[in-house]
C-alpha positions as CSV (number, residue, x, y, z in Angstrom):
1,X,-98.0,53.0,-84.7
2,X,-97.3,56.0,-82.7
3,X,-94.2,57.9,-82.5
4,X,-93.6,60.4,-79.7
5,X,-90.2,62.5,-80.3
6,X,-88.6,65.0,-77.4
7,X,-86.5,68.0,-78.7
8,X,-85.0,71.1,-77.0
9,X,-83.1,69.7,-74.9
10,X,-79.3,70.6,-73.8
11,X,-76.9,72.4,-71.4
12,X,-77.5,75.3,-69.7
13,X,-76.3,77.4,-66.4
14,X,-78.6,77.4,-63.6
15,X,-81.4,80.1,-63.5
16,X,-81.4,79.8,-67.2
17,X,-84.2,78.7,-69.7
18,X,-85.0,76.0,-71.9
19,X,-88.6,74.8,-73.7
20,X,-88.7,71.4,-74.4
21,X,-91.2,70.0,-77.1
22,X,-93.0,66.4,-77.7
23,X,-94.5,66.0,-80.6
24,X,-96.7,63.0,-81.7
25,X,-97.0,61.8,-85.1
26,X,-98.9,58.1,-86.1
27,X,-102.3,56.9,-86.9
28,X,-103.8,59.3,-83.9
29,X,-107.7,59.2,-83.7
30,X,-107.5,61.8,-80.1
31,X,-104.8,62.5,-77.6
32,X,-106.3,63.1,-74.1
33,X,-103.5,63.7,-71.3
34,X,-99.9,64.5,-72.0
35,X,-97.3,64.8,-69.3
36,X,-93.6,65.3,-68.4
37,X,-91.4,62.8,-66.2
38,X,-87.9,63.0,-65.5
39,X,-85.5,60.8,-64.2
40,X,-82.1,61.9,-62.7
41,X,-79.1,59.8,-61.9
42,X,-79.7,56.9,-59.7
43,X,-83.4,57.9,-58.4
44,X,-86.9,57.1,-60.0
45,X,-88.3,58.2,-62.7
46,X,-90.6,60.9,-61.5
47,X,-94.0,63.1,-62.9
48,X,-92.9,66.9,-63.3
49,X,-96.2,68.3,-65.0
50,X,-99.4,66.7,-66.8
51,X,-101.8,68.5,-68.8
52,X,-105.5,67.7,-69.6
53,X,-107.2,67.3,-73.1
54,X,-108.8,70.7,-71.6
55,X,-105.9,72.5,-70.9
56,X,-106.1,71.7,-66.9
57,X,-102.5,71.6,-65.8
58,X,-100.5,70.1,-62.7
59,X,-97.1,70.4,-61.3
60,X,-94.9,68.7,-59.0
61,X,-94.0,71.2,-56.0
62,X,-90.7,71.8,-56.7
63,X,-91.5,73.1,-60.4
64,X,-94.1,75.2,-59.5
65,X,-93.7,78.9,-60.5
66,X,-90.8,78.2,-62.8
67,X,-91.6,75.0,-65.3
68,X,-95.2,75.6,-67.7
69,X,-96.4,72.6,-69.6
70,X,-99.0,74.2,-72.4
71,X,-99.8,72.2,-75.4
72,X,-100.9,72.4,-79.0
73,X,-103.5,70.0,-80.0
74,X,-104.1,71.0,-83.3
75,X,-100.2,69.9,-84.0
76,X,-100.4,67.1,-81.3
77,X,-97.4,68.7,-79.6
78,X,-96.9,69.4,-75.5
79,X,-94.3,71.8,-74.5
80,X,-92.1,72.4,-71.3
81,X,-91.1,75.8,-70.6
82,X,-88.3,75.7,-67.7
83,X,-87.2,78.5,-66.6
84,X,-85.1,79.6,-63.3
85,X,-83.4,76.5,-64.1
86,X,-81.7,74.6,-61.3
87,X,-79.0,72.5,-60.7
88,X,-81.3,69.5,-59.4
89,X,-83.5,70.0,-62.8
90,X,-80.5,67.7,-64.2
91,X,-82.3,64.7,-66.0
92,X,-83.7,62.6,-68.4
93,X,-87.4,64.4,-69.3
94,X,-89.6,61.9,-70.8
95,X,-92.8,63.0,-72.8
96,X,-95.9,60.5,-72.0
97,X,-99.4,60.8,-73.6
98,X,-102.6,58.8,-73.9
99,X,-103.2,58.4,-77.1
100,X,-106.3,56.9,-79.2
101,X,-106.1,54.8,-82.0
102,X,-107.5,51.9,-84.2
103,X,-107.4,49.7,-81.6
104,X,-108.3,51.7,-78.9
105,X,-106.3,53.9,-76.2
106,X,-102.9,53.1,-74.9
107,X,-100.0,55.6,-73.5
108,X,-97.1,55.9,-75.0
109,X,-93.2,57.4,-74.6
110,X,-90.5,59.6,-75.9
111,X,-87.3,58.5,-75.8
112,X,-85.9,61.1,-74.0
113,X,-84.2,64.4,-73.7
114,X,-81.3,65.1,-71.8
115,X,-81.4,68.5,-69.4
116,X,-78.3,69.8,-67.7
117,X,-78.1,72.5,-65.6
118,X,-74.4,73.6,-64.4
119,X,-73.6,75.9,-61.2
């Protein structure tokens, strides 16, 4: 069984900061890539940064320059700076990882963290 649980997040004004963290905890043999989604209000759920086994990150446009996704692996932990926060940051943010275990590799969720950013 794996467990992966979201912290850090809360209400904040825009262009503010907040650091999000996802740790995983279970019977983990290896973790390869760990990501980010978010889902606002009444639109899909969608991918705001991913990060490789290797450290190799991505971002969706509108993040780029103000969101970092870095990642521990030694504590099995990914991480979310935001910073320049935003209005339209307002959502759910989901951690997501594939993780590998006794039976073999499967990807598993967070429950959630709410972000909200006021004007």
């Amino acid at each position: 069984q794996v467990q992966l649980v979201e912290s850090g997040g809360g209400l904040v004004q825009a262009g503010g900061s907040l650091r999000l963290s996802c740790a995983a905890s279970g019977s983990i043999f290896s973790i390869d890539a760990m990501r980010w989604y978010r889902q606002a209000p009444g639109k899909q759920r969608e991918l705001v940064a991913t990060i490789t086994s290797g450290g190799k990150t991505n971002y969706v446009d509108s993040v780029k320059g103000r969101f970092t996704i870095s990642r521990d692996n030694a504590k099995n932990t990914v991480y979310l700076q935001m910073n320049s926060l935003k209005p339209e940051d307002t959502a759910v943010y989901y951690c997501n990882a594939d993780v590998e275990t006794m039976p073999g590799w499967n990807d598993y969720w967070g429950q959630g963290t709410q972000v909200t950013v006021s004007s």
